[in-house]
The first five atom37 places (N, CA, C, CB, O) and aatype in JSON, in Angstrom:
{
  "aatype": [20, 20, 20, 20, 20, 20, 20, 20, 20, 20, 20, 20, 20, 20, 20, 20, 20, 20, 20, 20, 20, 20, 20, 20, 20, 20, 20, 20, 20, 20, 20, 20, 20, 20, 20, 20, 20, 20, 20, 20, 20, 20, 20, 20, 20, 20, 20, 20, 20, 20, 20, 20, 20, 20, 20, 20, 20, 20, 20, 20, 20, 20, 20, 20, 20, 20, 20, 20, 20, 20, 20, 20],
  "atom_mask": [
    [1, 1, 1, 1, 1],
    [1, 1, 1, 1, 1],
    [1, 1, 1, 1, 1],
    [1, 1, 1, 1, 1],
    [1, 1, 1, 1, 1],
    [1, 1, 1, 1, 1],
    [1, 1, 1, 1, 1],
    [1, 1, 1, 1, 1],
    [1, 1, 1, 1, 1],
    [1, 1, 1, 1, 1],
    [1, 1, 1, 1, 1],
    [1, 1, 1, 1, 1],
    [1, 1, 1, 1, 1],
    [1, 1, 1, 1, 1],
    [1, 1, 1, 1, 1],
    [1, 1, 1, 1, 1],
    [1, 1, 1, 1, 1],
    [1, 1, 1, 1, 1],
    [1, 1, 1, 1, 1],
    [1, 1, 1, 1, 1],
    [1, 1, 1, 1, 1],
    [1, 1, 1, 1, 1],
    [1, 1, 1, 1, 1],
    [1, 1, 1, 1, 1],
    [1, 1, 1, 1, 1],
    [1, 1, 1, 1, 1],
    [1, 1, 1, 1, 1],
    [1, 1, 1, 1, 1],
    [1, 1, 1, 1, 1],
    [1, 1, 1, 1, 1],
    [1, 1, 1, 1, 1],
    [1, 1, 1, 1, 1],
    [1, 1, 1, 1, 1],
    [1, 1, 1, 1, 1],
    [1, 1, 1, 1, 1],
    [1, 1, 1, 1, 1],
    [1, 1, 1, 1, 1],
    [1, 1, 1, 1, 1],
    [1, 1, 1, 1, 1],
    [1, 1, 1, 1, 1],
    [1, 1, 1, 1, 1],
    [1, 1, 1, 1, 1],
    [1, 1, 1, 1, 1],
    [1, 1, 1, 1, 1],
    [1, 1, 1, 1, 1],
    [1, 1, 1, 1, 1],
    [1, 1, 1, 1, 1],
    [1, 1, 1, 1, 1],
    [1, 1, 1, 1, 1],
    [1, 1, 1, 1, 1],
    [1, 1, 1, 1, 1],
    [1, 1, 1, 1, 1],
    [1, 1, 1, 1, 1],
    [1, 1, 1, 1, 1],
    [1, 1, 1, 1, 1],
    [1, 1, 1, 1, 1],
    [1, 1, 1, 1, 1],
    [1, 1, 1, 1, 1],
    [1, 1, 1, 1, 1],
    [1, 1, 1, 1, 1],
    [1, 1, 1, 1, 1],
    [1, 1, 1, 1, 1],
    [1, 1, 1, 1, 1],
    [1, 1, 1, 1, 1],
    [1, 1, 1, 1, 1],
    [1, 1, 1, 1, 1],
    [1, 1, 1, 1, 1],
    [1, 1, 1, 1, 1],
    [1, 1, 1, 1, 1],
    [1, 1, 1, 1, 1],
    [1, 1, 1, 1, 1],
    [1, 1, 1, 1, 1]
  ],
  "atom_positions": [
    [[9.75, -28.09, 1.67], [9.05, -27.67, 0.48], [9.02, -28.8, -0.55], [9.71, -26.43, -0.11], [8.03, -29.01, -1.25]],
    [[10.15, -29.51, -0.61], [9.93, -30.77, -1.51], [9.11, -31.93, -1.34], [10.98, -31.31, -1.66], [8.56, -32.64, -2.19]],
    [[9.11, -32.01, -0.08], [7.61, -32.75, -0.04], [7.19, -32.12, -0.07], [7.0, -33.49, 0.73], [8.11, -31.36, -0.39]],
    [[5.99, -31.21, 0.02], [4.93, -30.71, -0.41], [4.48, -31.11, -1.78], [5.07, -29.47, -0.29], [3.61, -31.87, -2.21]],
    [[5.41, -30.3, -2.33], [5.82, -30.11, -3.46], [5.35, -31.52, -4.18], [7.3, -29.72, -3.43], [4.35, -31.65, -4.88]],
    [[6.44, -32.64, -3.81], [6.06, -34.32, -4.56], [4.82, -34.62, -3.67], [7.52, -35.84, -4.3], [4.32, -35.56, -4.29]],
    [[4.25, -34.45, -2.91], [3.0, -34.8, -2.32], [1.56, -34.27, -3.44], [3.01, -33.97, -0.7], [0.69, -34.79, -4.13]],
    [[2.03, -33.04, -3.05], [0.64, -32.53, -3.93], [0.68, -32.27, -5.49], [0.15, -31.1, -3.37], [-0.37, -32.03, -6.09]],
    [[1.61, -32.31, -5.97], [2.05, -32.51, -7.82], [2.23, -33.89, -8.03], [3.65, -31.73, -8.42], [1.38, -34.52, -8.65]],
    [[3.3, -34.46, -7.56], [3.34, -35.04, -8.16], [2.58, -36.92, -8.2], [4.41, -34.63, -8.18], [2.47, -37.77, -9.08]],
    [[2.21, -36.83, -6.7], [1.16, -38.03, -6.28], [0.12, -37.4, -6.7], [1.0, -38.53, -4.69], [-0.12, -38.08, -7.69]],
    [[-0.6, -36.68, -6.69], [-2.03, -36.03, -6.8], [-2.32, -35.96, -8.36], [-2.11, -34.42, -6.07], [-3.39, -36.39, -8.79]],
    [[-1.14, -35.29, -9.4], [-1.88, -34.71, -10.54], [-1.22, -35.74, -11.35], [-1.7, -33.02, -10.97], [-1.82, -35.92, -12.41]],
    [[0.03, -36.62, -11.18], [0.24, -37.6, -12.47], [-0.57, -38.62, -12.82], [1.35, -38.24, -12.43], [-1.63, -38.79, -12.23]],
    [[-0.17, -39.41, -13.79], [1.57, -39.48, -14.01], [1.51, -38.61, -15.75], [2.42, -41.76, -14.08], [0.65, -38.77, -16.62]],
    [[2.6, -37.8, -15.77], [2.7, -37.48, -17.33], [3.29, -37.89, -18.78], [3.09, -36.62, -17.29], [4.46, -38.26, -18.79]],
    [[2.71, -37.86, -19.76], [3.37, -37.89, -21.01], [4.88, -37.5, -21.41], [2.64, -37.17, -21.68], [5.52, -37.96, -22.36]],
    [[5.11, -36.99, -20.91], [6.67, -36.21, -21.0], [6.8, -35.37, -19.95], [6.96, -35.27, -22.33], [6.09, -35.1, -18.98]],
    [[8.36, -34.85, -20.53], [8.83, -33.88, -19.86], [8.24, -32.82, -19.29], [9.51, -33.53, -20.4], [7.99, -32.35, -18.18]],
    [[8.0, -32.48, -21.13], [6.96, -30.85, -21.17], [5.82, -30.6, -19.91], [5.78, -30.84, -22.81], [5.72, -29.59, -19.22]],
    [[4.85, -32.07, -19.81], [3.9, -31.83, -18.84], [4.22, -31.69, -17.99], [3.15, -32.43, -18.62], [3.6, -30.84, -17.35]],
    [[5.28, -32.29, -17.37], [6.1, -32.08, -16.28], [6.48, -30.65, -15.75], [7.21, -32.72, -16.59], [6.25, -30.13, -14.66]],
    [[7.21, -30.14, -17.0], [7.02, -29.01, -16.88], [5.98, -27.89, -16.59], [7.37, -28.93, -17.52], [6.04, -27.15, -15.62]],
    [[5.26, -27.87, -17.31], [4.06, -27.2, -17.3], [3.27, -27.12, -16.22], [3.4, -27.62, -18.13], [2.61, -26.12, -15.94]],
    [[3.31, -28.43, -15.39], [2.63, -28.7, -14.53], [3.23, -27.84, -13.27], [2.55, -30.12, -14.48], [2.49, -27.67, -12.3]],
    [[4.45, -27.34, -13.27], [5.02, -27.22, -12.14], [5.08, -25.92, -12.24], [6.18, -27.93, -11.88], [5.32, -25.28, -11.21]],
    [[4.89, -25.28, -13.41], [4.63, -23.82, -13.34], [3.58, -23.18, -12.86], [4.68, -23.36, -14.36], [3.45, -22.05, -12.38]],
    [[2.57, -24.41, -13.16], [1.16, -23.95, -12.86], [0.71, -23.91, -11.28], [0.19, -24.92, -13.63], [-0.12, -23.22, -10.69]],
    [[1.67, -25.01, -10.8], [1.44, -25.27, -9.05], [1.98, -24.24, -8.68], [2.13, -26.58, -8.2], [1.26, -23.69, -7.84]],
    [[3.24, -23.49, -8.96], [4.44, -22.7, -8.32], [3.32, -21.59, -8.65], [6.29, -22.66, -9.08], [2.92, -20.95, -7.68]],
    [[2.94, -21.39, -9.52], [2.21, -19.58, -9.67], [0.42, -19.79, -8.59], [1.65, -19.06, -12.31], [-0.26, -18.94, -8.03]],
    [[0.23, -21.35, -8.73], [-1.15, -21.52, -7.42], [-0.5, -21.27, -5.62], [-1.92, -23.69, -7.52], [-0.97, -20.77, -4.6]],
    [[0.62, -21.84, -5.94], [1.46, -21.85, -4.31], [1.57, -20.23, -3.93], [3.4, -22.66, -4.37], [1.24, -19.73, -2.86]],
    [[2.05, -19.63, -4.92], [2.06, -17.89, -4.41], [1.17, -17.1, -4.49], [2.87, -17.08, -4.97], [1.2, -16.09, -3.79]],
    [[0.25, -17.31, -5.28], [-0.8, -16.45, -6.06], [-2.14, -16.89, -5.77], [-0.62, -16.5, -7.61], [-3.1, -16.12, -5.84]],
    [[-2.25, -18.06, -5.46], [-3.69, -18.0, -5.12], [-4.11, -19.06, -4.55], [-4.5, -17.79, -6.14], [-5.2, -19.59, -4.77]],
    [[-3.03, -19.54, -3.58], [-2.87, -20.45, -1.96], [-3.83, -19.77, -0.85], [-1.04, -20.33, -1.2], [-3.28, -18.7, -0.58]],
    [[-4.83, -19.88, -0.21], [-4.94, -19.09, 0.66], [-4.23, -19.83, 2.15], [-6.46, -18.7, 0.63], [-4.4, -21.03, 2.39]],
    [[-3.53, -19.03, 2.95], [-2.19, -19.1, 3.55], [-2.99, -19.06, 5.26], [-0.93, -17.55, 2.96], [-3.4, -17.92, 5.47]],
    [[-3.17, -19.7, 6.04], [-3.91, -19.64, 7.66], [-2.63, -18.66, 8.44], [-4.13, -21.67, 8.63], [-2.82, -17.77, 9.26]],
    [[-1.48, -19.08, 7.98], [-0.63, -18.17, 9.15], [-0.79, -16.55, 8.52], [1.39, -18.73, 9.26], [-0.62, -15.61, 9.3]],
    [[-1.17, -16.24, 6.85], [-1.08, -15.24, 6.77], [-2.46, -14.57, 6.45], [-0.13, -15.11, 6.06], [-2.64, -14.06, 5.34]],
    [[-3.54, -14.58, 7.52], [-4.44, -14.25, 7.64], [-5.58, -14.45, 6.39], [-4.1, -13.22, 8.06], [-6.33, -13.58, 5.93]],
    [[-5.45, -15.99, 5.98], [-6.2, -16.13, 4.85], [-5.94, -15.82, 3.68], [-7.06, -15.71, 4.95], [-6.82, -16.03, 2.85]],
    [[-4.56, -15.15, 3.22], [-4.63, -14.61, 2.1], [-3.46, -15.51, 1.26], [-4.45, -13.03, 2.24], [-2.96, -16.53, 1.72]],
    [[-3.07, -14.81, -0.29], [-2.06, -15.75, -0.92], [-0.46, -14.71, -0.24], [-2.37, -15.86, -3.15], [-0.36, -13.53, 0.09]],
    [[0.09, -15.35, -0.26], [1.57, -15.55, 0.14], [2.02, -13.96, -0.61], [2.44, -17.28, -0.64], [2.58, -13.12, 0.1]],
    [[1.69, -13.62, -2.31], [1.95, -12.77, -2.44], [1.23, -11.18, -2.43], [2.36, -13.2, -3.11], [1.7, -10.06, -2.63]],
    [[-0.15, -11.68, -2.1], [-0.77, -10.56, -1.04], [-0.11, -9.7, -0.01], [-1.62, -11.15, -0.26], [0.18, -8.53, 0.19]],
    [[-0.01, -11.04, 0.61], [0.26, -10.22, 1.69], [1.84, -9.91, 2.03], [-0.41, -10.87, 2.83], [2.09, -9.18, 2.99]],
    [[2.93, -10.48, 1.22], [3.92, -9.56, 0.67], [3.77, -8.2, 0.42], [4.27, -9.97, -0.37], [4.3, -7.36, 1.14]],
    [[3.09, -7.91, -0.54], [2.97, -6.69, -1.72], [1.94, -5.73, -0.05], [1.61, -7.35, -3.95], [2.45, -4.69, 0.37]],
    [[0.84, -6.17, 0.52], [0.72, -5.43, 1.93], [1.51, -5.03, 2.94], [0.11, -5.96, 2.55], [1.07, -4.34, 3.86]],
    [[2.73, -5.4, 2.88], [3.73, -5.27, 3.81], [4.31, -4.92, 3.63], [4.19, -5.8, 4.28], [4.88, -4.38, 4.57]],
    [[4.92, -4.76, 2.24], [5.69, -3.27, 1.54], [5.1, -2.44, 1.23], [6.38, -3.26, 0.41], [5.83, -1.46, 1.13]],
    [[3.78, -2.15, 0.93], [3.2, -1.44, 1.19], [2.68, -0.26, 2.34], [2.86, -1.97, 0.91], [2.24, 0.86, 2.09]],
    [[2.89, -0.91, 3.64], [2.7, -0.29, 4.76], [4.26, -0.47, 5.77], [1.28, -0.98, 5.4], [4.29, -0.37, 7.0]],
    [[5.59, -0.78, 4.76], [6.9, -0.81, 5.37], [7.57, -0.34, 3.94], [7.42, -2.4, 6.11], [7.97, -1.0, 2.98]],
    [[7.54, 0.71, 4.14], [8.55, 0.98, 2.55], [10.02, 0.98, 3.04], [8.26, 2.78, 1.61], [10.31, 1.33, 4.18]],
    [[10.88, 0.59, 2.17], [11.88, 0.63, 2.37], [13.06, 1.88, 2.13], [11.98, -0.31, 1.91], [13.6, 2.45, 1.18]],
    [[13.06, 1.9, 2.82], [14.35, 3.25, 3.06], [14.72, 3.71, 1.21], [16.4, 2.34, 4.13], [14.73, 3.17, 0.11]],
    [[15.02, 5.36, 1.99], [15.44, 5.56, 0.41], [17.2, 5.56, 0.3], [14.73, 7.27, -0.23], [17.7, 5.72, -0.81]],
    [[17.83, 5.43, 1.18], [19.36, 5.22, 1.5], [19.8, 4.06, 2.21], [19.85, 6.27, 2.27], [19.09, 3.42, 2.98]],
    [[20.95, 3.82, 1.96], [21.44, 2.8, 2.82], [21.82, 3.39, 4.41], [22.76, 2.17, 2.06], [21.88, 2.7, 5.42]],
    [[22.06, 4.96, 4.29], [22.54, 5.49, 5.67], [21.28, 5.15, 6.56], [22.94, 7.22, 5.68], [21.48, 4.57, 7.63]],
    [[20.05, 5.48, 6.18], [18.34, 5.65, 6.29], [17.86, 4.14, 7.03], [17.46, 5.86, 4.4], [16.94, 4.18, 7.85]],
    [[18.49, 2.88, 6.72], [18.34, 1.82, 6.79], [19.04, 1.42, 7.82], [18.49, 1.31, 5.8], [18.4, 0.93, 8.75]],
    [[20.56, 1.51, 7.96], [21.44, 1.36, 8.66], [21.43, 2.34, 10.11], [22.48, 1.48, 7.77], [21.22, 3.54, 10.24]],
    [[21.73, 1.31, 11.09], [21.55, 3.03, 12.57], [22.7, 3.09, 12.57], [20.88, 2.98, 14.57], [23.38, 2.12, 12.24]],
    [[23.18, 4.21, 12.92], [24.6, 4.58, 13.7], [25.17, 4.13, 14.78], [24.66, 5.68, 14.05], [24.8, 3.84, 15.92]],
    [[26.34, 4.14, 14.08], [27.42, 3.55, 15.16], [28.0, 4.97, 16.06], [28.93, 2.64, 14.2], [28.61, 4.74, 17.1]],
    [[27.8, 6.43, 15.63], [28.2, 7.3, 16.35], [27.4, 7.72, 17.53], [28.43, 8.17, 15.62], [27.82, 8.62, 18.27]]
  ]
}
């Protein structure tokens, strides 16, 4: 992830004024990387699509017993 990461931020979009841009900049990649990446292994979509689809159609247990199988 860190290369990626210094590949496509920080070779691609510098160099910055400060910190701040620095900052800023990396919030803006991190919320494009989840939110609106479109993803080939996950059928074209962003990363948190198709999260929020998969809990959606896998809800998670309402107990831990529910979750857990038996050992009896």
């Amino acid at each position: 992830m860190n290369s990626i990461f210094k590949a496509e931020l920080g070779r691609n979009k510098g160099p910055w004024r400060g910190f701040e841009d620095l900052e800023i900049a990396t919030v803006e990649y991190i919320d494009w990387f989840n939110h609106r990446r479109l993803h080939g292994e996950l059928r074209m979509v962003p990363p948190v699509e198709f999260e929020q689809d998969h809990y959606r159609h896998n809800p998670a247990p309402a107990t831990v017993e529910a979750a857990l199988p038996s050992l009896h």
